[in-house]
Residue, then its C-alpha position, 0 to 999 in steps of 0.5 A: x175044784x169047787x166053782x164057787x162064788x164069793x163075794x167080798x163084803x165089808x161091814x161099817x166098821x171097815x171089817x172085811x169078810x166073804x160071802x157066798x154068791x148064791x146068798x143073800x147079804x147078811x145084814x149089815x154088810x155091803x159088796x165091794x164089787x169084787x167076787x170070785x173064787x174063795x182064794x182069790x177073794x181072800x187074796x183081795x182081803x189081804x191086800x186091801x185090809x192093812x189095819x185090822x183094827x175096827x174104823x172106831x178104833x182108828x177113829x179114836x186113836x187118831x184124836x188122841 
């Protein structure tokens, strides 16, 4: 059993992904404040990105 970080981190374009504590936040990506292990994190994913269309996308479907 790996101990293991992850923070859950999301982009401007509301896309969910996770990422290794132990580095430094790529670009473009900012934490959610939720960390933990890989399965729990991605437990969190699920349940917190219903629309995997990009925010753009959203954005332009709702004016339309």
């Amino acid at each position: 059993m790996s101990d293991q970080r992850f923070f859950v981190v999301v982009n401007s374009e509301q896309q969910y992904s996770i990422w290794d504590s132990r580095r430094d936040l790529p670009s473009g990506w900012t934490a959610t404040g939720f960390e933990g292990a890989e399965a729990t994190c991605l437990g969190y994913i699920d349940s917190h990105w219903t629309d995997m269309r990009p925010l753009s996308l959203r954005e332009k479907d709702a004016h339309a």
